[in-house]
VOFI-282718 format. One line per 5 residues: number of its first residue (from 0); their letters; for each residue x, y, z of N, C-alpha, C. Coordinates in steps of 0.2 Angstrom, whole numbers, plus 5000, padded with zeros to 4 digits. Layout:
<sites>
NUM = A = X/Y/Z/X/Y/Z/X/Y/Z ~ ...
</sites>
This chain:
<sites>
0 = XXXXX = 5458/5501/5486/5460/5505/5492/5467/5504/5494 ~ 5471/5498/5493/5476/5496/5494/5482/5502/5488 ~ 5481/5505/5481/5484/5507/5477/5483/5514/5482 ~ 5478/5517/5482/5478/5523/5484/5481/5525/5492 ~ 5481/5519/5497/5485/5520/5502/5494/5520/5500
5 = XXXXX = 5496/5516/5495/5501/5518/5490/5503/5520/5490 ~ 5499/5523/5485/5502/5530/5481/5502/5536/5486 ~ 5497/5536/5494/5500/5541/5497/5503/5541/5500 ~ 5508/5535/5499/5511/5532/5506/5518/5537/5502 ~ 5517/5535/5496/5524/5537/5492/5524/5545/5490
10 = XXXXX = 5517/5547/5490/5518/5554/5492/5521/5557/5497 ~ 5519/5556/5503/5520/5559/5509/5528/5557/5512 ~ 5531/5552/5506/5537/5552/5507/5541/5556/5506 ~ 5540/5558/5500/5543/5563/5496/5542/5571/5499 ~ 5535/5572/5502/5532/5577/5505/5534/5580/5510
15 = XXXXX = 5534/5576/5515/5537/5576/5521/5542/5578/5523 ~ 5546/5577/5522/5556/5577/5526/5554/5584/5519 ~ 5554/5584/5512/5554/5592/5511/5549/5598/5513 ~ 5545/5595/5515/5542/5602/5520/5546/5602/5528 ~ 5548/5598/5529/5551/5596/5536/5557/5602/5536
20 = XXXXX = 5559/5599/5532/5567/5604/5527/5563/5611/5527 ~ 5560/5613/5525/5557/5621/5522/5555/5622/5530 ~ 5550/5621/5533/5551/5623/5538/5554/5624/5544 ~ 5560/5619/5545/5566/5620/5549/5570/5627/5546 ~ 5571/5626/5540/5573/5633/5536/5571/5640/5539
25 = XXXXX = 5565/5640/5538/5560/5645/5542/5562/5648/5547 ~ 5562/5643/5551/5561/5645/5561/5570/5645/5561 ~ 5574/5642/5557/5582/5642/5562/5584/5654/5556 ~ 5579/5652/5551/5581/5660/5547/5578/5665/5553 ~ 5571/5665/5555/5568/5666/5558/5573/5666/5567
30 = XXXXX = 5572/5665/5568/5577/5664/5574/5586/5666/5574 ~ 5588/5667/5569/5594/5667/5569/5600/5665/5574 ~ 5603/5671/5576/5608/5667/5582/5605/5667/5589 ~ 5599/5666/5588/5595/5665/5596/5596/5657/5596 ~ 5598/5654/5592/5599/5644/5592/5604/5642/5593
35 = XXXXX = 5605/5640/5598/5613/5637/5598/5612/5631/5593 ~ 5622/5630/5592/5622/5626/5587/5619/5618/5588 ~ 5618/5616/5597/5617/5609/5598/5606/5609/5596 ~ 5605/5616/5598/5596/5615/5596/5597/5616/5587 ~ 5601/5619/5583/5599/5617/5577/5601/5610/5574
40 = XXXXX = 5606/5608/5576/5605/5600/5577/5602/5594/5579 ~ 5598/5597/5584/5591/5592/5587/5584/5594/5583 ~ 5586/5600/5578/5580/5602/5573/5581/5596/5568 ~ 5586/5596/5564/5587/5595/5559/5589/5586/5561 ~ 5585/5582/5568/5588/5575/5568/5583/5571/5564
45 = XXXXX = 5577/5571/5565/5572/5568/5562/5575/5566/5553 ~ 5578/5572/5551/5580/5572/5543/5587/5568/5543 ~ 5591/5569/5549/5598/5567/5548/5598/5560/5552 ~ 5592/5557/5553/5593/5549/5557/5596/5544/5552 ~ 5592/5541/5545/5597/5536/5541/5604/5537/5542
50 = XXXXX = 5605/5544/5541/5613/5548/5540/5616/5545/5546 ~ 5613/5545/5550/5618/5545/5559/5618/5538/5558 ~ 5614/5533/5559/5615/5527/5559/5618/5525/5554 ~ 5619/5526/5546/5623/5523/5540/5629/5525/5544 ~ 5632/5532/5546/5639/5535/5548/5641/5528/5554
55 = XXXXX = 5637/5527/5559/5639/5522/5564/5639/5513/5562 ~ 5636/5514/5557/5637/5504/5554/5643/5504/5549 ~ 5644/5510/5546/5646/5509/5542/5653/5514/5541 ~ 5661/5513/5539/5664/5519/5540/5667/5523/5536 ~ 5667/5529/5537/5666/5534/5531/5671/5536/5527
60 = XXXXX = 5670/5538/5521/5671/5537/5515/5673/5544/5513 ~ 5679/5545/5508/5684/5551/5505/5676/5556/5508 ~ 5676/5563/5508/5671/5567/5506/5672/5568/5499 ~ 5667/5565/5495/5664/5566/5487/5661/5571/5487 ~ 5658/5574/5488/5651/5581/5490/5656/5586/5489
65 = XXXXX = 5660/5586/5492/5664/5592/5494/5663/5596/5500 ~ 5666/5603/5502/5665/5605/5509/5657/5610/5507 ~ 5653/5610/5503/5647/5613/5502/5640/5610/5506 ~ 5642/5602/5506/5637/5600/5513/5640/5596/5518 ~ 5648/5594/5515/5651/5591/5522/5649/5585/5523
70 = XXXXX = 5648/5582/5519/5647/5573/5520/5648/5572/5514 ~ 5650/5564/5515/5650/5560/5509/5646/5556/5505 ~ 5647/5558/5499/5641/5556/5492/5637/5549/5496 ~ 5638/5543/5498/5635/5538/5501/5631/5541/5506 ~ 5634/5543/5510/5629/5546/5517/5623/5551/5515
75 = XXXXX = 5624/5556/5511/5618/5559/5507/5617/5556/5502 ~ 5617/5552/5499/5610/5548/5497/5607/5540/5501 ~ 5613/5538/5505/5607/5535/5509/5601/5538/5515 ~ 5604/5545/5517/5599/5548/5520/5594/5549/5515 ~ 5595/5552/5510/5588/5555/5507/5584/5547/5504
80 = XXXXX = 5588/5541/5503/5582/5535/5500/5579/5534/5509 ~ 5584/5532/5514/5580/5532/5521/5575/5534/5524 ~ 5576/5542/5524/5570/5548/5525/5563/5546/5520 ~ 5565/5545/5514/5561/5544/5511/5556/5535/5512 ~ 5559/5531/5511/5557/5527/5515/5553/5524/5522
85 = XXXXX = 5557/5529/5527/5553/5529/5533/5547/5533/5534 ~ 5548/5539/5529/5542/5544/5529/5536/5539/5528 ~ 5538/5535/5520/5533/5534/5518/5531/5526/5522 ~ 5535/5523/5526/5531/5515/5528/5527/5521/5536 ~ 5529/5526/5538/5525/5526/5542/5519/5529/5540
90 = XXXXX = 5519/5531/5535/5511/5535/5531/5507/5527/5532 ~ 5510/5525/5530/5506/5517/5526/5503/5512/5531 ~ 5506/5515/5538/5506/5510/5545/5501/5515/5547 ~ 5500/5521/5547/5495/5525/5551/5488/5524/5548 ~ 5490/5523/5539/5484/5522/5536/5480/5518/5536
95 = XXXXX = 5485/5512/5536/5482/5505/5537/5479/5505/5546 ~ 5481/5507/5552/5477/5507/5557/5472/5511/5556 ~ 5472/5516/5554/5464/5522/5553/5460/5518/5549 ~ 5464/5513/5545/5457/5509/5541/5456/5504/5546 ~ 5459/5500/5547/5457/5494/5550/5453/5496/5559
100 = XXXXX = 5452/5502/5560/5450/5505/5567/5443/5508/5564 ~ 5443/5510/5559/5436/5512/5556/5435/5519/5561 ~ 5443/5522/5558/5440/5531/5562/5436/5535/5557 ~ 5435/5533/5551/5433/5539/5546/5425/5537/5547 ~ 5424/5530/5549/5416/5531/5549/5414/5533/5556
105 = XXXXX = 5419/5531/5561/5414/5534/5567/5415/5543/5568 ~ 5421/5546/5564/5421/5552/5563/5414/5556/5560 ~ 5412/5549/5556/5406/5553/5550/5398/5553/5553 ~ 5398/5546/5559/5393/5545/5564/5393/5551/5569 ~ 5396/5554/5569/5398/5557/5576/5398/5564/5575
110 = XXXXX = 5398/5567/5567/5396/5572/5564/5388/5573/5562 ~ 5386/5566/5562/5379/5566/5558/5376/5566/5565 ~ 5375/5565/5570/5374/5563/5577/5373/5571/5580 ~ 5380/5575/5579/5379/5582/5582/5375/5586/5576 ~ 5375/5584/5570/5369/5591/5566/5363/5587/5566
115 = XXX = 5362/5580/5570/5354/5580/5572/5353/5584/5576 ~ 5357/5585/5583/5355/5586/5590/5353/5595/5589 ~ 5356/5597/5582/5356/5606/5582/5350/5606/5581
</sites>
C-alpha cells in the first residue's frame, strides 16, 4: 500500500502543476485581453510559489534563460523540482489521511446501504 501511495504521490507530481499549466493556458487564451496583467499573475501563483520564495531567500543571478521566459536558469529549475515536490508531498498527505480515516470503506458502506434500500 505504501509503494502504490508512491508512486501516485510521484505521479500527481508530475501531473499536476502540467495540467495546472494547460489549463491556465486555456482560460488566459480563452479570455484574452479581458485579464488584467495582475489576475493572470494570481493564475499563474500556485506554479510560480518555489519561484517567489527561491527569488526572496535567495539573490538573483545574470538571466541564463535569456529574455524568452525572463528568469534565471536557478529560479526555473528550482520552481519546477519545488512544484513538483509540493504537488506530490501533498498527494501523499491527502492519501495517507483518506487511509488512515477509512473513507473508501465507509464510501463503499454507504453505497451498499443505498442499493439495499432501492
Amino acid at each position: 500500500m505504501l509503494t502504490k501511495r508512491i508512486l501516485l504521490s510521484i505521479w500527481c507530481g508530475i501531473t499536476i502543476p502540467f495540467a495546472y499549466i494547460l489549463t491556465v493556458g486555456v482560460v488566459i487564451s480563452l479570455l484574452g485581453n479581458k485579464l488584467s496583467h495582475q489576475n493572470e499573475e494570481l493564475l499563474f501563483l500556485p506554479l510560480a510559489l518555489p519561484s517567489k520564495l527561491y527569488e526572496c531567500f535567495f539573490e538573483q543571478k545574470v538571466k541564463d534563460l535569456g529574455d524568452a521566459l525572463g528568469i534565471a536558469a536557478d529560479t526555473f529549475v528550482f520552481s519546477l523540482f519545488g512544484n513538483f515536490i509540493l504537488y506530490a508531498l501533498l498527494t501523499f498527505i491527502v492519501l495517507l489521511i483518506l487511509n488512515k480515516t477509512n473513507v473508501k470503506s465507509r464510501l463503499v458502506n454507504f453505497i451498499k446501504v443505498r442499493a439495499w434500500k432501492r
